[in-house]
N, C-alpha and C positions, 0 to 999 in steps of 0.2 A: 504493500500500500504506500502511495506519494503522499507523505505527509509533511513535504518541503512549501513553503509559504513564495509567494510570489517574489521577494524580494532575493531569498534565495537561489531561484531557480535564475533572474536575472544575473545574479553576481557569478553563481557559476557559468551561465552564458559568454561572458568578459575573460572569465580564466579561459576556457576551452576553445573558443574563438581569434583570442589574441595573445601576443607573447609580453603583455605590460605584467609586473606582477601583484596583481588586482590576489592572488593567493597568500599573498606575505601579510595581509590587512585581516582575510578572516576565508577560510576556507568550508562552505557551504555541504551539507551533508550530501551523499552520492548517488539520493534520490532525484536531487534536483540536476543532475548532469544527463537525465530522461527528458526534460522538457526543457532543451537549451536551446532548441530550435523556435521556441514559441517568444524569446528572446533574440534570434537573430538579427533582426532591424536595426535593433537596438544597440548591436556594435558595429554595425555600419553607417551608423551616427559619428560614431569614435572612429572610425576608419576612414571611412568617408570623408567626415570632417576635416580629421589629422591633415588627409591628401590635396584635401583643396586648399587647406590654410596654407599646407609646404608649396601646393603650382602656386599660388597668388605670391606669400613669399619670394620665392625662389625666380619669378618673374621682373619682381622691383629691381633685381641686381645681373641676371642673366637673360640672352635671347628666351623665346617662349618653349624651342623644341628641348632646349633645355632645362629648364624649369619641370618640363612635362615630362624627363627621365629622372630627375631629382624624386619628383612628387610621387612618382612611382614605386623605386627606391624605399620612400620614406614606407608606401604602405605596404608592401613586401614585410617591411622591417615589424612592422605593427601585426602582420597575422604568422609571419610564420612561414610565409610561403605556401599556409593550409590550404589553402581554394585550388591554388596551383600545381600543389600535387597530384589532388585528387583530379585535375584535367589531364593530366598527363597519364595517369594511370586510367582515367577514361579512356581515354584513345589508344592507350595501348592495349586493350582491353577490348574493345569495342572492334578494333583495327583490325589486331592480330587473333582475336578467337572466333572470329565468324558469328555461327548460329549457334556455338556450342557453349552452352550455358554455364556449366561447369568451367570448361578451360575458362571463358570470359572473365570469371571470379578469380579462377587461377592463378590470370594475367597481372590483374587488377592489383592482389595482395600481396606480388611480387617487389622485393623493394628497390630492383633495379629499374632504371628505366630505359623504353625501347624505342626505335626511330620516329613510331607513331608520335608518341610522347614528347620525343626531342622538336618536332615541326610544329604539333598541336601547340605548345609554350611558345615557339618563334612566329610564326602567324597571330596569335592572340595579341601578344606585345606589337608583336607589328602594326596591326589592324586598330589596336587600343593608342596608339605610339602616331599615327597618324591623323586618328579621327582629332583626338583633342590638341593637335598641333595646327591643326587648320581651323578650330574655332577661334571668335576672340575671346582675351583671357576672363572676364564678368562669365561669359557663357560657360566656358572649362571648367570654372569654379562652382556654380550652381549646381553644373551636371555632375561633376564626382562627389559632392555633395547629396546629391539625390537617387543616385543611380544604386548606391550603395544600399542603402535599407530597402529600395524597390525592389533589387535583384535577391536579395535574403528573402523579402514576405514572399514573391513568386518562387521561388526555390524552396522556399520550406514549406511550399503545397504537396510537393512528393512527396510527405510521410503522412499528410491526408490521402492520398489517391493510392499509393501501393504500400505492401506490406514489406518489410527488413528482406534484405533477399538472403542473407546468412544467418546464422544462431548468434547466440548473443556473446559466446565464449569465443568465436571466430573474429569479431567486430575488433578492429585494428584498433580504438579506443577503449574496448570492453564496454563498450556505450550503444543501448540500440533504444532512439528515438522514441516517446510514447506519442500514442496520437491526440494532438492537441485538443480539450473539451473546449466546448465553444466561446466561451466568455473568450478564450485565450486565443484562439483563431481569430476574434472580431480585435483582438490588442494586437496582435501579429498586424493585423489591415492598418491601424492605427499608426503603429510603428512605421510600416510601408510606407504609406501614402501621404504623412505628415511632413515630410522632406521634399515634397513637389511642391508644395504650397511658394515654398520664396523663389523657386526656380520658376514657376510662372508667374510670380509675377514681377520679378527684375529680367526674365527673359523670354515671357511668354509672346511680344510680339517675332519674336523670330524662331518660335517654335509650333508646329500642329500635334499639340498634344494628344490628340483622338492616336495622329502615330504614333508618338513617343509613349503612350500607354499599350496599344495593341503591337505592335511589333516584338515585343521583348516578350507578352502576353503565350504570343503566336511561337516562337520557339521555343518557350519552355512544353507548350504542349506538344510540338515536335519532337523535341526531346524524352517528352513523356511517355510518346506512344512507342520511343523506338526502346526506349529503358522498359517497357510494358514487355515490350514483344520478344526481346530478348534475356529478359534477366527474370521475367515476372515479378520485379522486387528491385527497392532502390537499397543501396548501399549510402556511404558518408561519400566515396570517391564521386559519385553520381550526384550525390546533393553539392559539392564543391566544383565539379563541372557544370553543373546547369545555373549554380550561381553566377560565376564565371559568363560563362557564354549570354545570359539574360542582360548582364551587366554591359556586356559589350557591348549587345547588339539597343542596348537604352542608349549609350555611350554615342553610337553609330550612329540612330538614327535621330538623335540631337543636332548632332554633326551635319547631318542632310539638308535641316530648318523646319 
């Protein structure tokens, strides 16, 4: 039985999600590291945040495409490189086992990583390394501001839609997800969708949000149906890729206008 209180379940979401040490302060019981994902938004507040204060920063004294590898840098620094892993071993994963459900897992919890992997990371950065180098800087800042908690609430709808695809003893963390009750789903939205609010309106006349909402929307259920059909079951690698990839493609299509 979760008998860990909301505030709990929040703080262990800050330890498990980022590499600050929020554990040295007060470390929350290991019930609450079950509903860390109902807290996701919420450190891409902190993440999110961190990244866009470092692009604006790092702007005032450097050209922009630099700034925009600093700012990068900085949030790498703040999770761990977590999301990023878990894309790489997506696709090496996804790439390299086919249909076969088993090896796919196989691939996945191996801890080296494979060519799939090595290009999934250089295209992402690329593609991310791009789009916000050709906005102006008010715009970059809004979006990595925003993008961040929207790409957690839509990513942490996989542990609503499908079931753990391993045991619990298996789970690279020893952590398998519970499924969000609803008070905490409608705080998950909250979380999400509360960081769009100043990006439209310091940049909403050069944004169609109808896109910047469905687009990012629109891959993770792509994502969804192909994680469905092949794994019948997300994994944390799966929920750290479709973070990832949501983020981009919010990222991307900011970048469009």
């Amino acid at each position: 039985m979760n008998t860990s209180h909301w505030w709990q379940n929040a703080w262990a979401a800050l330890i498990f999600f980022t590499r600050l040490p929020f554990w040295r302060v007060y470390q929350p019981p290991g019930s609450s590291y079950r509903a860390v994902v109902e807290w996701w938004p919420l450190t891409g507040w902190l993440t999110g945040g961190a990244t866009a204060a470092a692009l604006y920063g790092a702007a005032q004294l450097w050209s922009l495409p630099v700034a925009v590898v600093l700012a990068l840098v900085v949030r790498v620094m703040l999770t761990g490189a977590l999301h990023e892993d878990g894309l790489a071993d997506f696709f090496d994963g996804f790439g390299g086992g086919g249909n076969d459900r088993t090896r796919i897992l196989a691939i996945m919890k191996d801890s080296r990583i494979g060519t799939y992997g090595v290009l999934s990371l250089l295209a992402y950065h690329a593609l991310l390394f791009v789009a916000l180098a050709s906005m102006p800087l008010t715009l970059g800042v809004w979006t990595l501001a925003a993008a961040a908690p929207f790409a957690r609430m839509v990513a942490g709808q996989l542990v609503q839609m499908l079931p753990y695809a391993r045991t619990a003893h298996e789970a690279k963390a020893l952590v398998v997800y519970r499924k969000p009750p609803f008070a905490a789903t409608l705080m998950l939205a909250v979380q999400g969708l509360l960081p769009l609010v100043p990006l439209l309106y310091f940049c909403g006349r050069q944004l169609h949000w109808e896109y910047l909402v469905f687009a990012p929307c629109l891959a993770m259920y792509i994502l969804y149906r192909l994680i469905a059909a092949r794994l019948q079951g997300y994994t944390g690698d799966c929920c750290g890729a479709v973070c990832l990839l949501v983020e981009l493609t919010f990222v991307i299509t900011a970048a469009a206008g």
